[in-house]
N, CA, C and O atoms as a Maestro MAE file, in Angstrom:
{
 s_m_m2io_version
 :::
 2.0.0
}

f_m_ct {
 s_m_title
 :::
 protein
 m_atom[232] {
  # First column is atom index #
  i_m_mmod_type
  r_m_x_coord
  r_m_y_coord
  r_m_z_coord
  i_m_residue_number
  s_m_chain_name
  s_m_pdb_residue_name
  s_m_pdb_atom_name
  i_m_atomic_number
  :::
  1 25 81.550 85.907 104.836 1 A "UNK " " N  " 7
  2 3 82.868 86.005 104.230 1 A "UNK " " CA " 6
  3 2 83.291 87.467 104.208 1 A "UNK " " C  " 6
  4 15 82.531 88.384 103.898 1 A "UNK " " O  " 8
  5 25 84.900 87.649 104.658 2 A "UNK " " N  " 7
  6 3 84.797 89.446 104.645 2 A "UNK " " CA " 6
  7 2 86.108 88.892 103.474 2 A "UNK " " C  " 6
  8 15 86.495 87.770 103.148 2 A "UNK " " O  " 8
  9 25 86.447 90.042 103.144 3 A "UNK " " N  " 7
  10 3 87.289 90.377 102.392 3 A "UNK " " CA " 6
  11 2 88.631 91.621 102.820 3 A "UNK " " C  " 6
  12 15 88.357 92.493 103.645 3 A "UNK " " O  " 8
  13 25 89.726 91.584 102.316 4 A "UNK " " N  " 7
  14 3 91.002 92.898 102.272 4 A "UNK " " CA " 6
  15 2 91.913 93.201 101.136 4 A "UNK " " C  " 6
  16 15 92.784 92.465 100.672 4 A "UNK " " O  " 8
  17 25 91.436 94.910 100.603 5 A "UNK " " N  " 7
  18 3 91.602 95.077 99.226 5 A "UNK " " CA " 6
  19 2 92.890 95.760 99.232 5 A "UNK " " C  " 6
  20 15 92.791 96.673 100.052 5 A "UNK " " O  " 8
  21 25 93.781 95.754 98.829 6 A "UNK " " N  " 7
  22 3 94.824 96.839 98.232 6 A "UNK " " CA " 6
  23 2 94.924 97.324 96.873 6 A "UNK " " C  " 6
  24 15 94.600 96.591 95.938 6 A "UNK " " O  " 8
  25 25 95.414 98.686 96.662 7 A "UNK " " N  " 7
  26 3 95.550 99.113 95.502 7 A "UNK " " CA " 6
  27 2 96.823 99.736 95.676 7 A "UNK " " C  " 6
  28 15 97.329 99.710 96.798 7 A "UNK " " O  " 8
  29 25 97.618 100.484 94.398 8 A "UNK " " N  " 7
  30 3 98.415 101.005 94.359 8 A "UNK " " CA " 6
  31 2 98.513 102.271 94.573 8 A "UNK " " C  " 6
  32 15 97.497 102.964 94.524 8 A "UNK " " O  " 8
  33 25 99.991 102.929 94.904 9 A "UNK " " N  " 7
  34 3 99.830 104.077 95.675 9 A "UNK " " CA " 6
  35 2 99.381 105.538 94.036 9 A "UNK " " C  " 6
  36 15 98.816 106.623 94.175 9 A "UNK " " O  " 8
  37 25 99.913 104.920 92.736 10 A "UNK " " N  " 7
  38 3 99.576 105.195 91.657 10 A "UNK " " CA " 6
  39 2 98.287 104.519 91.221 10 A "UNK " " C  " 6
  40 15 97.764 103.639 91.906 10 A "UNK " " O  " 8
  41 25 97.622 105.084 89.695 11 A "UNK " " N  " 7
  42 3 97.086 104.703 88.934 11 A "UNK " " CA " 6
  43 2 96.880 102.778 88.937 11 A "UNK " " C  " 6
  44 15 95.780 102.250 88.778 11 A "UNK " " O  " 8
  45 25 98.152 102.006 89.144 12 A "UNK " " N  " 7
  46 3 98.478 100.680 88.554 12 A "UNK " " CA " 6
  47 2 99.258 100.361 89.806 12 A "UNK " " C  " 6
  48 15 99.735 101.225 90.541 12 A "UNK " " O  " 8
  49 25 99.361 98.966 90.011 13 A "UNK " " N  " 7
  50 3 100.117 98.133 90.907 13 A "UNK " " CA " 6
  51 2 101.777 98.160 90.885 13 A "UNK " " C  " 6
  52 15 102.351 97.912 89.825 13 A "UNK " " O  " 8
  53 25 102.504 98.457 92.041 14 A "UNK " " N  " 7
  54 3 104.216 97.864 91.378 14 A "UNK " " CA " 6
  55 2 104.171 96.527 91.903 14 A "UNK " " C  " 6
  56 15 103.190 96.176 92.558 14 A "UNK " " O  " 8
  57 25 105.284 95.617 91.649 15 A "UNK " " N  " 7
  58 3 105.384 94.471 92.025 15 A "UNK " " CA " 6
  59 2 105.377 94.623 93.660 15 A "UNK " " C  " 6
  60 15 104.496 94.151 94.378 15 A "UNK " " O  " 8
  61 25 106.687 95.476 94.190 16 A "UNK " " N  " 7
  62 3 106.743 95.558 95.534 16 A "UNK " " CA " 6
  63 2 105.034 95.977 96.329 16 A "UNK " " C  " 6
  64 15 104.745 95.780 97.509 16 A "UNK " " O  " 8
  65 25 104.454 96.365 95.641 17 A "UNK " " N  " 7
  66 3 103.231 97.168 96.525 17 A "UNK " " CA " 6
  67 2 102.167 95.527 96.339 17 A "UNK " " C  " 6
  68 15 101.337 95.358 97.232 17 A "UNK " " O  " 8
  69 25 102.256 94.304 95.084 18 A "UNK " " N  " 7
  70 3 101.530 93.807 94.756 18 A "UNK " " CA " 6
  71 2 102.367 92.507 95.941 18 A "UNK " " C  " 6
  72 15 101.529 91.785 96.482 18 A "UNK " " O  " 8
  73 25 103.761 92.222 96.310 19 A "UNK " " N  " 7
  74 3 104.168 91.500 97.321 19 A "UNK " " CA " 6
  75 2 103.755 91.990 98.674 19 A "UNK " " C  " 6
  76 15 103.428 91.069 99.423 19 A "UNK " " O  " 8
  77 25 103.670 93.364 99.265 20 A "UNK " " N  " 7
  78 3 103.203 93.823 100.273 20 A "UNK " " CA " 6
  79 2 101.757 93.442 100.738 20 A "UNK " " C  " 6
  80 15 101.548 93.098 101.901 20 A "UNK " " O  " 8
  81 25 100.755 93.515 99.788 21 A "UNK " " N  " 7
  82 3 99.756 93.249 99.938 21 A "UNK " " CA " 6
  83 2 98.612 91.916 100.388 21 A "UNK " " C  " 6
  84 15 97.622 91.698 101.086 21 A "UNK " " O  " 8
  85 25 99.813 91.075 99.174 22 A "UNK " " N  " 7
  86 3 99.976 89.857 99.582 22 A "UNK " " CA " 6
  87 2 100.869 89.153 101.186 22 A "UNK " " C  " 6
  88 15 100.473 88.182 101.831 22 A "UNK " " O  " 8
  89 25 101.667 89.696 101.379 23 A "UNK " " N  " 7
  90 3 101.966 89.707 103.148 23 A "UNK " " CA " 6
  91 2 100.841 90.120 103.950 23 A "UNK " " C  " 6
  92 15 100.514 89.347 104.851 23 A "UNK " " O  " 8
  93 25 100.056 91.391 103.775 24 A "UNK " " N  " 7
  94 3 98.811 91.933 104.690 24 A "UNK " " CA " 6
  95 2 98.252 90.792 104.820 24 A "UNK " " C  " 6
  96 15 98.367 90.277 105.932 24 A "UNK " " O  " 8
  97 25 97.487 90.041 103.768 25 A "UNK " " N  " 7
  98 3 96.378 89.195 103.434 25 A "UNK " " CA " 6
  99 2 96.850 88.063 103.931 25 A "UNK " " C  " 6
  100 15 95.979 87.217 104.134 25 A "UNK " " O  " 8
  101 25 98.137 87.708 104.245 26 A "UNK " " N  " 7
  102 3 98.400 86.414 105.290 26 A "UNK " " CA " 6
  103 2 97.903 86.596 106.100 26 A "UNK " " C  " 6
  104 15 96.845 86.048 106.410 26 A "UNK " " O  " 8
  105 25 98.573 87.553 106.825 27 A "UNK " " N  " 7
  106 3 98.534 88.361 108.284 27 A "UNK " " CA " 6
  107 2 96.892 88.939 108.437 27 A "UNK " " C  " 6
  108 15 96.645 89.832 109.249 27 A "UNK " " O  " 8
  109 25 96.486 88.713 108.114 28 A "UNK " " N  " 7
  110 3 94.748 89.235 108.026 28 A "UNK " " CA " 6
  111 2 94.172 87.937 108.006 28 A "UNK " " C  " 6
  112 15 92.943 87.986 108.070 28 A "UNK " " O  " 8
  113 25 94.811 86.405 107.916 29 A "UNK " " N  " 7
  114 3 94.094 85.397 107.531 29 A "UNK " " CA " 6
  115 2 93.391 85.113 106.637 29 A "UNK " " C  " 6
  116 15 92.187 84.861 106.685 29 A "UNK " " O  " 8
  117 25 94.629 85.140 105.037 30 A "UNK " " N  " 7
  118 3 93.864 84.685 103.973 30 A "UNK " " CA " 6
  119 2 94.553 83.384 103.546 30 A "UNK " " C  " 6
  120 15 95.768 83.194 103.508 30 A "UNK " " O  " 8
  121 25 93.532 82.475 103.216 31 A "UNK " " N  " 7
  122 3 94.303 81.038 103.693 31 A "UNK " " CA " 6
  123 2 94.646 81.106 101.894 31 A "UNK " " C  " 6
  124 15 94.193 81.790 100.976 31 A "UNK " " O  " 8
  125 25 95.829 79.860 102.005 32 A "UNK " " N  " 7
  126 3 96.522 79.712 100.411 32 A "UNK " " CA " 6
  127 2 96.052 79.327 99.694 32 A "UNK " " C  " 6
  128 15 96.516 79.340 98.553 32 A "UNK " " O  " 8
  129 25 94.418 78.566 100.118 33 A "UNK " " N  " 7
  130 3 93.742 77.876 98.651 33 A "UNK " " CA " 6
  131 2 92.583 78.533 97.943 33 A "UNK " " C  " 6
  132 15 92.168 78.066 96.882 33 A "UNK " " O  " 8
  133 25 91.991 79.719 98.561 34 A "UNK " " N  " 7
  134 3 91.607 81.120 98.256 34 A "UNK " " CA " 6
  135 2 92.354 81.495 97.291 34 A "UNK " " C  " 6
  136 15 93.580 81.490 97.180 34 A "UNK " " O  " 8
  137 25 90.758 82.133 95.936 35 A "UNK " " N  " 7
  138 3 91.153 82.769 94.877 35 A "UNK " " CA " 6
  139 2 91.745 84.241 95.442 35 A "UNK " " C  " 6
  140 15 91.591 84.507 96.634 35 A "UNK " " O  " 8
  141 25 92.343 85.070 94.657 36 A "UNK " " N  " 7
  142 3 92.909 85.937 94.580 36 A "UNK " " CA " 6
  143 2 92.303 86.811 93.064 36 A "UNK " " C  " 6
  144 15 92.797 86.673 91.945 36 A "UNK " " O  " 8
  145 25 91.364 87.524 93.349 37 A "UNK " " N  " 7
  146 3 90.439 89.196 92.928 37 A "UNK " " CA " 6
  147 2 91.415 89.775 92.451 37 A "UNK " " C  " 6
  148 15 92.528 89.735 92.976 37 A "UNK " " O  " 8
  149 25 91.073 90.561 91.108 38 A "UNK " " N  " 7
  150 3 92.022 91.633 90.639 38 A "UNK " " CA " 6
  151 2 91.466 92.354 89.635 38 A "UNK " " C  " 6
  152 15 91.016 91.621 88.754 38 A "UNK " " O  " 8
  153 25 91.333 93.453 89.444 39 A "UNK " " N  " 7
  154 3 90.874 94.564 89.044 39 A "UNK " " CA " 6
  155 2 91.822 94.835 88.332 39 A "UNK " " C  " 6
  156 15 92.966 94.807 88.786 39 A "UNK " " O  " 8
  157 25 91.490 95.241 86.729 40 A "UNK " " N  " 7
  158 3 92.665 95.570 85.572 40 A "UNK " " CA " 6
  159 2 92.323 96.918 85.203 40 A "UNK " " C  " 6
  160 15 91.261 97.521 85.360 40 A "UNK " " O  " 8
  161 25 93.486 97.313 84.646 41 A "UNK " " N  " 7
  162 3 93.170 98.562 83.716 41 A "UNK " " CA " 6
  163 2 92.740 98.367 82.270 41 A "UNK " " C  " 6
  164 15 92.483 97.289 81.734 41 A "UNK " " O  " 8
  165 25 92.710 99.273 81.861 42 A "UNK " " N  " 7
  166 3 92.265 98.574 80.023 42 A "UNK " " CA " 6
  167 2 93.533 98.592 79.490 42 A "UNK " " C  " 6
  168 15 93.539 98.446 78.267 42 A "UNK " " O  " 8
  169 25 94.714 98.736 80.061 43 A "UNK " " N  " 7
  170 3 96.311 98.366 79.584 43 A "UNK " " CA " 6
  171 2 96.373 96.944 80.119 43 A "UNK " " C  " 6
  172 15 97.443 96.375 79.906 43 A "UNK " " O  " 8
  173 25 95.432 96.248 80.779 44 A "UNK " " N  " 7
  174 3 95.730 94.683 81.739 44 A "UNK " " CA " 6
  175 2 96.925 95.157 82.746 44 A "UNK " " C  " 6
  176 15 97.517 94.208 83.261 44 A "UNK " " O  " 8
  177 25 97.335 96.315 83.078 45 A "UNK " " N  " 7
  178 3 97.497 96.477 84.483 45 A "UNK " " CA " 6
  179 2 96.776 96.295 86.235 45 A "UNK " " C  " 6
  180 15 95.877 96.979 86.725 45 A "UNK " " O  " 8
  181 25 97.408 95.343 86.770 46 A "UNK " " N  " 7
  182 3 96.658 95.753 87.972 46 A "UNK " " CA " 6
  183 2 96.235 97.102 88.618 46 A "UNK " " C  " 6
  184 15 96.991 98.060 88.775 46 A "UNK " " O  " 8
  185 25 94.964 97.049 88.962 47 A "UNK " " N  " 7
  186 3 94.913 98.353 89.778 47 A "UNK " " CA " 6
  187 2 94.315 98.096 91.693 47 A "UNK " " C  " 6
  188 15 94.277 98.837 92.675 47 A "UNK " " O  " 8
  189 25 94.032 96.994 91.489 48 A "UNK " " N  " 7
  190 3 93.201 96.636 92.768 48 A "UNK " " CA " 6
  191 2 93.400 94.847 93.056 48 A "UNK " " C  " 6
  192 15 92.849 94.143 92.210 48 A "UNK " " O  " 8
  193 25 94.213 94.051 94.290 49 A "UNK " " N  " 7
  194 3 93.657 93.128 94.406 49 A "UNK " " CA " 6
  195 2 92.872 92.700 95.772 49 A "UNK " " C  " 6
  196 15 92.902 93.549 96.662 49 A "UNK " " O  " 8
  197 25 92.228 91.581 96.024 50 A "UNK " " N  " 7
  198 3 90.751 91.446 96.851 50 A "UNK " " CA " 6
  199 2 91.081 90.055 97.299 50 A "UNK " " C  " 6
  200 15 91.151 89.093 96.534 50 A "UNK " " O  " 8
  201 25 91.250 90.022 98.412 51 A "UNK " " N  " 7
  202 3 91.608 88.389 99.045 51 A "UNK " " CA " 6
  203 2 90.715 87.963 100.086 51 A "UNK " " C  " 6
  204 15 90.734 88.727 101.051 51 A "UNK " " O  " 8
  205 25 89.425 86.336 100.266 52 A "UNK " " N  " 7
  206 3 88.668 86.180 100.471 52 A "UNK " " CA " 6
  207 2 89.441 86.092 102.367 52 A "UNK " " C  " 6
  208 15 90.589 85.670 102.501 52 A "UNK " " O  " 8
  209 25 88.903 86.385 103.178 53 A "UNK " " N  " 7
  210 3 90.208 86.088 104.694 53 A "UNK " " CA " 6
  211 2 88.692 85.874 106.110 53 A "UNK " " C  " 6
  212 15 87.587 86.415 106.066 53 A "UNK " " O  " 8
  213 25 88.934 85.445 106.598 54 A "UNK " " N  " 7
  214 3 87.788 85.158 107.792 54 A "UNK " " CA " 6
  215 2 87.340 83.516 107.833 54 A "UNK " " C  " 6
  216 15 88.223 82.741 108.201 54 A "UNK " " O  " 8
  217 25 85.919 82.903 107.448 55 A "UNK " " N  " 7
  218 3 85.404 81.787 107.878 55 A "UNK " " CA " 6
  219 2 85.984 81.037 106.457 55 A "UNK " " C  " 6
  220 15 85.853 81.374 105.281 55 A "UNK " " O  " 8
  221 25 86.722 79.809 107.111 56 A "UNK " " N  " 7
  222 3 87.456 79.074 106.595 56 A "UNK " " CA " 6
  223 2 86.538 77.583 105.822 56 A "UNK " " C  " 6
  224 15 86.995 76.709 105.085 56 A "UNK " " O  " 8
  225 25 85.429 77.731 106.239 57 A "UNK " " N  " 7
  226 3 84.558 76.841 106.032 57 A "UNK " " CA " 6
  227 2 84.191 76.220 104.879 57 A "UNK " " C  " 6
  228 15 83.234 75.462 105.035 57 A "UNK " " O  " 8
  229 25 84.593 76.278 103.857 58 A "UNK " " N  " 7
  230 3 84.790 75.625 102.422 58 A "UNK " " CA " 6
  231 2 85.809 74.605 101.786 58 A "UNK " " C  " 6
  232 15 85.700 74.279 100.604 58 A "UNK " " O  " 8
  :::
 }
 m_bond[231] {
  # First column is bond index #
  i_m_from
  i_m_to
  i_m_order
  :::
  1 1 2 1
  2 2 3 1
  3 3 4 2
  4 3 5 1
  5 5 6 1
  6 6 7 1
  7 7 8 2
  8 7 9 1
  9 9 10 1
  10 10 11 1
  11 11 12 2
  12 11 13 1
  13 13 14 1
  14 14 15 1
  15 15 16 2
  16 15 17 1
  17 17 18 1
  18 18 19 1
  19 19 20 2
  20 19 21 1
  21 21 22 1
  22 22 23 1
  23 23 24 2
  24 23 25 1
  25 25 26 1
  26 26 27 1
  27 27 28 2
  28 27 29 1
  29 29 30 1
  30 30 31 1
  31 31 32 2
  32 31 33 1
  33 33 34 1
  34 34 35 1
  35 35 36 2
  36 35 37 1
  37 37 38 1
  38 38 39 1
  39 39 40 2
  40 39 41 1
  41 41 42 1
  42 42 43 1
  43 43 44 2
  44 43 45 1
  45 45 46 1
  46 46 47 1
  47 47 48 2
  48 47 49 1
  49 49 50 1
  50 50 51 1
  51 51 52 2
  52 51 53 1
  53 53 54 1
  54 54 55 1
  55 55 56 2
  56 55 57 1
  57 57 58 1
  58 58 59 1
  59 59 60 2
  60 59 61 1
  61 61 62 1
  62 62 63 1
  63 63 64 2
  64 63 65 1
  65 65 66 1
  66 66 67 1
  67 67 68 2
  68 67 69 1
  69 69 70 1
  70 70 71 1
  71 71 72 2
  72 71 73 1
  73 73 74 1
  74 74 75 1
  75 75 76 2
  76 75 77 1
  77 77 78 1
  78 78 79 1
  79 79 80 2
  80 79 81 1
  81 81 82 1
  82 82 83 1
  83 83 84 2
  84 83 85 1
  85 85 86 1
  86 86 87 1
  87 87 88 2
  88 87 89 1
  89 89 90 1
  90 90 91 1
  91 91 92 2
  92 91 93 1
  93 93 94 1
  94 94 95 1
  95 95 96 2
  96 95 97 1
  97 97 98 1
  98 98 99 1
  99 99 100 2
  100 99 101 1
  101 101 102 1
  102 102 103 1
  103 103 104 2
  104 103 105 1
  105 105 106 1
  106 106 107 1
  107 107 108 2
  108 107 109 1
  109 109 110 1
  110 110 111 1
  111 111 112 2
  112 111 113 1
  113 113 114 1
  114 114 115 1
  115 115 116 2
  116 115 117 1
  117 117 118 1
  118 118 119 1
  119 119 120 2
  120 119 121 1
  121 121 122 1
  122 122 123 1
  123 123 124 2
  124 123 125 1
  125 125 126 1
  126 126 127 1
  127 127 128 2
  128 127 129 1
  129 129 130 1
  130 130 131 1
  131 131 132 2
  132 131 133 1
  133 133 134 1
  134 134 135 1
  135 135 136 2
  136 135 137 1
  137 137 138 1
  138 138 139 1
  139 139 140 2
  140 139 141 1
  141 141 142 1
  142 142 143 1
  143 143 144 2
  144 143 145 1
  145 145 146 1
  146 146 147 1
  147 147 148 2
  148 147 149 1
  149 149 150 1
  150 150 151 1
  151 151 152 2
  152 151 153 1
  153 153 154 1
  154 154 155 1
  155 155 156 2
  156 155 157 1
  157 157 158 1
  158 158 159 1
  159 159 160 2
  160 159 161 1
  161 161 162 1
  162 162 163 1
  163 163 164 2
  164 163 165 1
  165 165 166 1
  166 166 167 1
  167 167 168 2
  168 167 169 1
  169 169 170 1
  170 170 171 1
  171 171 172 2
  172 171 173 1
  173 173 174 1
  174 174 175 1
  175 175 176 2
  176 175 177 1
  177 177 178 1
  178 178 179 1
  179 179 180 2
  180 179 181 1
  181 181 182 1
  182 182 183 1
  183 183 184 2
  184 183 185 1
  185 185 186 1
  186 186 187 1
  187 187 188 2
  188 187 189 1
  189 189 190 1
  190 190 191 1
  191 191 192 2
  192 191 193 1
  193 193 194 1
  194 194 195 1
  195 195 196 2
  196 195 197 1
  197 197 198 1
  198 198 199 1
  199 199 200 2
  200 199 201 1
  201 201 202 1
  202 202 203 1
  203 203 204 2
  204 203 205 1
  205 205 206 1
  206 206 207 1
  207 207 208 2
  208 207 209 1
  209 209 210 1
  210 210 211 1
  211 211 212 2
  212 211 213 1
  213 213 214 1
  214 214 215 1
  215 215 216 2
  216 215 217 1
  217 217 218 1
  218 218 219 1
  219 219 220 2
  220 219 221 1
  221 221 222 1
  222 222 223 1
  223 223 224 2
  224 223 225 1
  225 225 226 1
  226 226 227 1
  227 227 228 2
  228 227 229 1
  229 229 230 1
  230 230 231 1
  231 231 232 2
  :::
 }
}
């Protein structure tokens, strides 16, 4: 299983950078029934998300 992470170009996620990322991770082959990883701040800001993309086998 590989994985493809984005973070923000700041500290925390914007929405636009958290929709962008989510476009990569299509386009990288991350299928739609795959959890979706996310890394918080101690404000519960995003800072990082992690999408499972490669062998489809589950």
């Amino acid at each position: 299983m590989s994985f493809i992470s984005f973070s923000g170009a700041e500290k925390d996620m914007t929405l636009n950078e958290l929709e962008e990322g989510l476009k990569k991770a299509r386009v990288a082959g991350a299928a739609g029934h795959r959890y979706v990883y996310a890394e918080l701040s101690t404000s519960g800001k995003i800072k990082q998300i992690r999408f499972e993309i490669g062998d489809d086998g589950c």
